[in-house]
N, C-alpha and C positions, 0 to 999 in steps of 0.2 A: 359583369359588374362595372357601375360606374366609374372612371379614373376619378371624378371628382366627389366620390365618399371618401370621407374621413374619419375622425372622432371627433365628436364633440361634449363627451360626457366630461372631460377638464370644462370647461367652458361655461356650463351648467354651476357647478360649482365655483370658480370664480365669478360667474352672475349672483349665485346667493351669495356669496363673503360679499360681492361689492353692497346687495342690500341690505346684508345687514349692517352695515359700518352705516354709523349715526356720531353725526358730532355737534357741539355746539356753533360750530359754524355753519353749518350746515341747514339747523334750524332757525338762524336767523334768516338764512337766505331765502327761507322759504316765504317770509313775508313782505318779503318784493316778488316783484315781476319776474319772471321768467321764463325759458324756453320749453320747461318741460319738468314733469316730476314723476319720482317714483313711488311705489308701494310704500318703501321702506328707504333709505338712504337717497342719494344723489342718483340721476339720470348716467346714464353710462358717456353721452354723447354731450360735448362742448356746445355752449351758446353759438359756436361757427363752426358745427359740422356741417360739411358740404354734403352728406348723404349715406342712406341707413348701410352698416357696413356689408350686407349680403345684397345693393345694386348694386348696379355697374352704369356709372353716369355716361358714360361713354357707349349704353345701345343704342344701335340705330333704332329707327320707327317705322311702321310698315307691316303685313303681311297679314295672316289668320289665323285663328287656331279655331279649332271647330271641335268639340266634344260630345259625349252623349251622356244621355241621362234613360235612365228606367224612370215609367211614369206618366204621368201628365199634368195641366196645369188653366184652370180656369180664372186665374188675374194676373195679373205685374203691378203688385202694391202689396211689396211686404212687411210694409207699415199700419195693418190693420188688420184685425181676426177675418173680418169676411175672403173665402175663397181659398181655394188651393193653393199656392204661390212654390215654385222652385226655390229649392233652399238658398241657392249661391243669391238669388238678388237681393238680398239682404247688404249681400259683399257690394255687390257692383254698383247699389244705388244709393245713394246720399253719405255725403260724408258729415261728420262731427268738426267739434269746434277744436279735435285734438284727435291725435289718430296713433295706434299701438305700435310699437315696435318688436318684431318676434323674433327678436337677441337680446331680448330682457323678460323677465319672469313678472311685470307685472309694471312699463313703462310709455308712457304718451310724451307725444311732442305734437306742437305746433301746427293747425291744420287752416283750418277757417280763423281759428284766434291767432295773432301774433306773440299771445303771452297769457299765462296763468297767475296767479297767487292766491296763495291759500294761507293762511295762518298754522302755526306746530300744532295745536289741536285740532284742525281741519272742519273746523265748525262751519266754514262757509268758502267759497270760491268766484273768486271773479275771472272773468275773460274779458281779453279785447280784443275785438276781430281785425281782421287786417283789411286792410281800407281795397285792397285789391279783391276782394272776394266776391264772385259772381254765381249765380245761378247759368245755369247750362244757356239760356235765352238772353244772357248777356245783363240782366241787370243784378243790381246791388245784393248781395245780401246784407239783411239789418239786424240790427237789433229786435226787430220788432219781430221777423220772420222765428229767428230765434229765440224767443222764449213766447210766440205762440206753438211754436213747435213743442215745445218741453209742456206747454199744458195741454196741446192739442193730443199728444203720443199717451200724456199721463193718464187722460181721463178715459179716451175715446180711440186709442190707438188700439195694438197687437198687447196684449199680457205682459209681454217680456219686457213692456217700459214702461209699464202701471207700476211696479214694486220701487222704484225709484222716486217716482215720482210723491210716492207716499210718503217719502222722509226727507220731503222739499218743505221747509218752514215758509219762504218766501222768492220770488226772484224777482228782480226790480234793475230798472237801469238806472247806471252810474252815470251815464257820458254818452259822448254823439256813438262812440261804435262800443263801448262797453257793457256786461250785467254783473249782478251780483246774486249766486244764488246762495242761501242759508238756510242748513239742513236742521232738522229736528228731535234727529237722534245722533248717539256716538258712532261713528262705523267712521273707518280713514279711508273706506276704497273709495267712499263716494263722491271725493273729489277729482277720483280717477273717470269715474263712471259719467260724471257730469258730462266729461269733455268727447265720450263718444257717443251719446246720441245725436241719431242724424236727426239733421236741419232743412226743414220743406219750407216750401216759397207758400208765405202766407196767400196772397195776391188769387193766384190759384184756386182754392179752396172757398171762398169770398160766396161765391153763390153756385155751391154746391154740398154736397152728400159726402164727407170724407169718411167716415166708417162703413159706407156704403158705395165705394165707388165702383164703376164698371171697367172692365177691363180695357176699355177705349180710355180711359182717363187715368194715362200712366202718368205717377210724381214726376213733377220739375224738383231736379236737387242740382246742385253743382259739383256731381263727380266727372270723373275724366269720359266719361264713355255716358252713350244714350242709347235708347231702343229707338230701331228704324225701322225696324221689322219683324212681324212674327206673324204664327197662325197659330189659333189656340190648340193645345196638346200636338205641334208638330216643329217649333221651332223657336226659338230668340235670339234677333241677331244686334250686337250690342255695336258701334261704329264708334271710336275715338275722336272725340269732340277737339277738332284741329284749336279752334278757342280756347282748349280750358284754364282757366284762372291763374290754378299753381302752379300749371309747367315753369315758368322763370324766376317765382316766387317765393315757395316754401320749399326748403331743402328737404325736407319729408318726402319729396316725389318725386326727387333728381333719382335719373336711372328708372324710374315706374311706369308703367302703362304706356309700353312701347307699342305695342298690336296694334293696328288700325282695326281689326274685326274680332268679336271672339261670338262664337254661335254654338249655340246648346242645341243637338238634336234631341229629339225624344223619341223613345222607341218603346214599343209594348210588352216586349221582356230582353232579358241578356242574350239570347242568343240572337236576335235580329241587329240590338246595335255591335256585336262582335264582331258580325256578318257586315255589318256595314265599314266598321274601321277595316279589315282586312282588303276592302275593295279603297281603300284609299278617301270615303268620303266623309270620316273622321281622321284627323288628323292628328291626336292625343289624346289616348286611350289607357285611363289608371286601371291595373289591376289587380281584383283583389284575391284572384283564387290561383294561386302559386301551381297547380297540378295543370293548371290551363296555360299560366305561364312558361312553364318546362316543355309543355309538348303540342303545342298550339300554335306557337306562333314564328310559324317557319313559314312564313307567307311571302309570296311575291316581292310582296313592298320593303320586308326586312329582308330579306336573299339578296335583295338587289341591293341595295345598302341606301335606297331610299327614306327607310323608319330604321330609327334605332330603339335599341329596348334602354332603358336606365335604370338602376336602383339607385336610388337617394334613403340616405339617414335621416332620422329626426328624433329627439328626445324629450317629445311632447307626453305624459302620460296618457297609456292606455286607457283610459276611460272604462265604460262597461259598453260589452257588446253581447247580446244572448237572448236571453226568454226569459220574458219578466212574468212574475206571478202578481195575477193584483188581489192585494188584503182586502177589497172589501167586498170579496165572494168567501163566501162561508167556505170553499174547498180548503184557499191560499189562508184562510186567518190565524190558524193552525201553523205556528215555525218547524211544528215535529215535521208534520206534512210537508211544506216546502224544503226542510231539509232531506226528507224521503225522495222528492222529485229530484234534489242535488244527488243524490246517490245512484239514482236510477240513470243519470244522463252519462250515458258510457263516453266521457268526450277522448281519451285517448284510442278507442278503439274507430268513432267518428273522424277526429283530426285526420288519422291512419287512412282511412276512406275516401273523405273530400280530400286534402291537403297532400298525400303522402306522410304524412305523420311531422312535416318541417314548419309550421306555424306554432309560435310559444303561445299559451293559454292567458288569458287573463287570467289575475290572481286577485286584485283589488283594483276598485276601482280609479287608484293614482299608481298602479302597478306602472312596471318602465319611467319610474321618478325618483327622485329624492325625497317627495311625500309619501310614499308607499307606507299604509302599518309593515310595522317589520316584524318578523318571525317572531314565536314566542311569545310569553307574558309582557305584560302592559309594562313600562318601566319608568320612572322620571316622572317629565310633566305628563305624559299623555295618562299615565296611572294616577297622576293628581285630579284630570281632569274626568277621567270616567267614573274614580272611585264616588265621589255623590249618586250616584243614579247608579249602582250597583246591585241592586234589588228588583230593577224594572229594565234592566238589559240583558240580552244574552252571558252567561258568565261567559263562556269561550271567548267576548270580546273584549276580557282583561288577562283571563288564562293563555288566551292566543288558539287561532281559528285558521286553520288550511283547508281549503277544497279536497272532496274525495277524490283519490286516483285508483284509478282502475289496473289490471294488470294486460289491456290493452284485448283481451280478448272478448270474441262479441260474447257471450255469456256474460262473463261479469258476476261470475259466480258471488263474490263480498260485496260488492255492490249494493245486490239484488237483495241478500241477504240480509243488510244494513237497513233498506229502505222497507226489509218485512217487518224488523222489528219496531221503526220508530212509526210507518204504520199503526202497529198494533199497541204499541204506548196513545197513539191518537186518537183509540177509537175503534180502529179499524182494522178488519179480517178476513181471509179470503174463504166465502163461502161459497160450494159449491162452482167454486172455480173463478169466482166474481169478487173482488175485493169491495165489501159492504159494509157497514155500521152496524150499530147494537138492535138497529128495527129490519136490517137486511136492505136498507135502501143503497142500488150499487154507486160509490163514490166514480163518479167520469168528470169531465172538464170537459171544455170547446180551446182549442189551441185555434188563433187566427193569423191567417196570411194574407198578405198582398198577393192576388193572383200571380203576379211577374215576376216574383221571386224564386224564381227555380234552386237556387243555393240552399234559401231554406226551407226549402220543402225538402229536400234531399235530407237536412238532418233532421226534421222533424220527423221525416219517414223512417229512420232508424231509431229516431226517440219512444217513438210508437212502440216499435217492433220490441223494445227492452221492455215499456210500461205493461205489453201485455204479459210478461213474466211475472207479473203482480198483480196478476185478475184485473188488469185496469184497461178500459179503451176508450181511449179518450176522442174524439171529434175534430176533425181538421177543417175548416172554413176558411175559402178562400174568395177575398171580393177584391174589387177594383178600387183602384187608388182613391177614386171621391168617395164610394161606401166605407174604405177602412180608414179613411181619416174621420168621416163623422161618427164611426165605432170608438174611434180607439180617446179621441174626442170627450164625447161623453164616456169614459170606462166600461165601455159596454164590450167584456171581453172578460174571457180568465186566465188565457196564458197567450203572449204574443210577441214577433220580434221587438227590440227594442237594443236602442244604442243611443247613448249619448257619451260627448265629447268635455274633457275637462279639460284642464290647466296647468301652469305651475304656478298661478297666481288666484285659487278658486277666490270666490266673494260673494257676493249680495247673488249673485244668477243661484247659489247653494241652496238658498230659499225654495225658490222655485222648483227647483230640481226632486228636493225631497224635505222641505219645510211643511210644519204641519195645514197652516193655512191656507198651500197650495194644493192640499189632498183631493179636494173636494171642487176647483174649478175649475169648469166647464173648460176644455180646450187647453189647460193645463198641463205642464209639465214633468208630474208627482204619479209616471205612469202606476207605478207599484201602489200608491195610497198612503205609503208610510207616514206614521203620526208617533213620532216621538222626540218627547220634550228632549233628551238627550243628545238626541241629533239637532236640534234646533241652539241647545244652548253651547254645540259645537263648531255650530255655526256662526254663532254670536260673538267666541270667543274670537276667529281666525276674521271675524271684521275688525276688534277690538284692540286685538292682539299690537302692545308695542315694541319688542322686538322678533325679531327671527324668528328665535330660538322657540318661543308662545306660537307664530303663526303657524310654523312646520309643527309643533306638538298637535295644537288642537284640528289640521287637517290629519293627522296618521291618528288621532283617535276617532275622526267622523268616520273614516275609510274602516275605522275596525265596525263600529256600530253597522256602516251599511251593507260589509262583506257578509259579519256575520249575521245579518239579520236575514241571508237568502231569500234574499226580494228578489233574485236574478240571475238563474242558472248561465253563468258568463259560457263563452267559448272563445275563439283564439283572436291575438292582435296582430297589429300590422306594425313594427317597429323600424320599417324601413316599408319604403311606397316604392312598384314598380310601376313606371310609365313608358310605352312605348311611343315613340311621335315620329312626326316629321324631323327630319336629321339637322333641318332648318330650324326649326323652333330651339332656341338656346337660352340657357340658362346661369347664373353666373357661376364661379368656381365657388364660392364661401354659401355655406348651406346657414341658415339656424337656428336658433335652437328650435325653434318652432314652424320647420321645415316640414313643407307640402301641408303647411294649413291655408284655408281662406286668406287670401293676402300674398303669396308668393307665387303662388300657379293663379291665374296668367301674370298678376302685376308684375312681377320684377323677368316677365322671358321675355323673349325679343325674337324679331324673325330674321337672320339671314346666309342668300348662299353663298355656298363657297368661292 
């Protein structure tokens, strides 16, 4: 265990008291300029913070970190839907004109802008960029780069910055380095949101194909780090741009992006890039399967005290991670059904298999949070705001709704039992040994895999093995990463893995996630399909929401609507991350709150020896 875990669940909690504290000075100040603002209340950090409290301004610079990835990757522009792209270059490439800080549940400071202001009702947001601000090739960034970015991303970009961009009334410049954007509906994140999309070099794109580009025509942005090298699906090697801009500039990146190199291998499943860290040719190696953890990794390079192992804390909610059912196959449309599929999935007897039985379950989707539904019937505001839509929700999502537990054994005898009869409430009956319908047609599914997933095919293998206790056998399909993203893509699937990562600050991304008018587009995010107005106008509410108390109600009633709506047989979380590395790769002592997200690993480690 690492010396340097701590708690930090105090911490969490005076983060929310500090946002919710609102005072009237407070909202005057909001209509000047300033260094940074929050969700709700005041920025945690002084107009003359010298730097975010979890760097350490003081790391050297230097060294490598080399990681692996499952997969592969056919562009480096993950700024537009065409192609494959690695998740993390989102992180690495282009910054905003404000950038997040994850020791606050929903706070920006000062990046490419030297200042924001927004007005207390948040109708509109200006920036001024800091006259220091460059693109990686050393010239200017503008104005102008700047808000053809914001219509370039909105119209023709990736999805994820089309939904923003729709509730832009106008953006127009003020001044030689200033804009002004003015939104067209009420939501208050959106002058958060404003300030982190990235910012591409107009100049660039001038006479070429930007939603089309090739993978030889990587973005010019002005982050710390550049691509100088790769080969498609075998490598990206990013290099620390000795130039870059805000090293002496913006106190947002005093102590960050110490690394001189950070390189992504790719490997065709987990056991070859294992094989590879173990030979010393990754150098930090997160893992996420705790039975490999305990008994695996007695290697060379950790005996010798070469790599060391670390556990770190973080008290980011758990998210959903598991197997999502999509509603708009006649099997999933059916809740009886999908909750029949909940009862079938024996995960305490699974956990017990993969895990050792030492990984906690997801429970909800903001489970390991202060947003979690909480146990029990609906109470307060969150019972104010479900009680409208009462009629066309799950009752259990007012009554209050817990996942089935099993008694841990593979049978699963009540389980089994559970999922025959709500089965047989759906329609359905095992005939002849074959669970069928009222014309004898046998109910099956395709359950789809990434080939490279050996984890989960492991539980879908025991998933299997309970469903056939219900006359049921369902199809396992396993393709390659470019085939199951053009599957999963267009929803062309009925049961598949699926994980997404939330917040303690969800917003406008809520849309996307599981908004109705994301059901249905192509490459979207809305894997399950889900379409309800309840969920939407729960969403509405936690943009809308003026204080606290309204934001945290209306996400622990979205999280009841989505739990119980079993769009997605969760399994276990990771509430502490182990990584084992190079004993040289260091880290600072203060973890937070939003510890081992995008943004701490590599930005704030540093390399050096003893």
């Amino acid at each position: 265990m690492s010396q340097h875990i701590r708690s930090i669940s105090g911490r969490i909690f005076r983060a929310a008291a500090l946002v919710a504290s609102t005072s009237v000075f407070a909202s005057a100040l909001m209509a000047e300029p300033t260094h940074g603002i929050a969700m709700y209340g005041e920025p945690a950090l002084p107009q003359d913070f010298a730097h975010l409290p979890y760097a350490n301004p003081d790391a050297p610079t230097g060294g490598t970190m080399v990681t692996s990835t499952v997969g592969s990757f056919d562009s480096l522009n993950p700024f537009i839907t065409k192609g494959s792209v690695h998740w993390q270059l989102r992180f690495f490439m282009g910054e905003g004109l404000m950038a997040r800080s994850l020791d606050e549940p929903f706070t920006v400071y000062g990046l490419l802008a030297e200042s924001i202001e927004t007005p207390e009702d948040r109708s509109w947001v200006e920036f001024t960029l800091r006259e220091e601000a460059r693109f990686s090739d050393g010239s200017p960034v503008t104005v102008e780069d700047v808000i053809w970015s914001y219509e370039t991303l909105g119209t023709i970009g990736n999805g994820r910055y089309r939904g923003f961009y729709s509730k832009v009334d106008s953006i127009e410049q003020t001044g030689d380095r200033s804009l002004r954007i003015t939104f067209n509906v009420e939501d208050r994140e959106l002058a958060l949101i404003a300030g982190l999309r990235p910012i591409l070099q107009k100049t660039q794109w001038e006479d070429r194909d930007f939603e089309n580009a090739s993978i030889e025509e990587i973005p010019i942005t002005s982050s710390p780090y550049v691509i100088t090298n790769y080969e498609a699906n075998r490598f990206i090697e990013f290099t620390r741009n000795p130039n870059y801009w805000a090293q002496d500039v913006a106190p947002f990146v005093n102590g960050q992006h110490n690394l001189d190199t950070i390189r992504i291998e790719f490997f065709g499943d987990e056991v070859a890039a294992f094989e590879a860290f173990k030979v010393g040719e990754i150098n930090s190696n997160r893992e996420f399967n705790v039975v490999r953890w305990e008994t695996q990794y007695d290697t060379a390079l950790i005996t010798s005290g070469d790599f060391v192992k670390s556990v770190l804390p973080h008290s980011r909610p758990s998210g959903m991670r598991g197997f999502v059912m999509n509603t708009r196959r006649d099997q999933f449309d059916d809740i009886l059904v999908r909750d029949a599929m909940m009862h079938a999935f024996n995960f305490e007897f699974i956990n017990d298999t993969i895990t050792g039985g030492v990984q906690p379950r997801i429970t909800s989707y903001f489970s390991n949070s202060p947003l979690a539904m909480q146990d029990g019937p609906a109470t307060g505001r969150v019972l104010e705001f479900l009680e409208p839509f009462a009629d066309d929700i799950p009752a259990d999502a007012i009554t209050g709704y817990a996942l089935p537990v099993s008694d841990g054994s593979e049978r699963n005898r009540a389980g089994i039992g559970a999922a025959l009869d709500l089965m047989e409430q759906a329609g359905y009956t095992i005939q002849n040994g074959v669970m069928s319908d009222s014309d004898g047609t046998p109910f099956t599914f395709d359950i789809l895999l990434e080939t490279n997933s050996t984890e989960n095919t492991a539980i879908i293998d025991i998933y299997v093995e309970s469903l056939s206790r219900l006359g049921i056998t369902p199809t396992v399909t396993s393709a390659d990463t470019a085939q199951y993203k053009e599957r999963t893509d267009t929803y062309n699937f009925d049961m598949t893995y699926y994980q997404r990562g939330v917040s303690l600050s969800p917003g406008n991304e809520q849309y996307l996630y599981w908004g109705q008018d994301a059901a249905n587009t192509e490459g979207g995010r809305n894997m399950m399909g889900v379409q309800s107005p309840a969920i939407d106008a729960m969403i509405n509410r936690l943009l809308t929401s003026d204080s606290q108390d309204d934001f945290v109600a209306a996400t622990r009633a979205m999280d009841r609507l989505l739990t119980a709506g079993r769009y997605v047989v969760p399994i276990y979380q990771w509430n502490i991350s182990r990584i084992a590395h190079d004993k040289n790769l260091r880290y600072p002592d203060t973890m937070p709150i939003f510890g081992d997200w995008p943004g701490w690993q590599p930005d704030v480690w540093w390399y050096a020896e003893d």
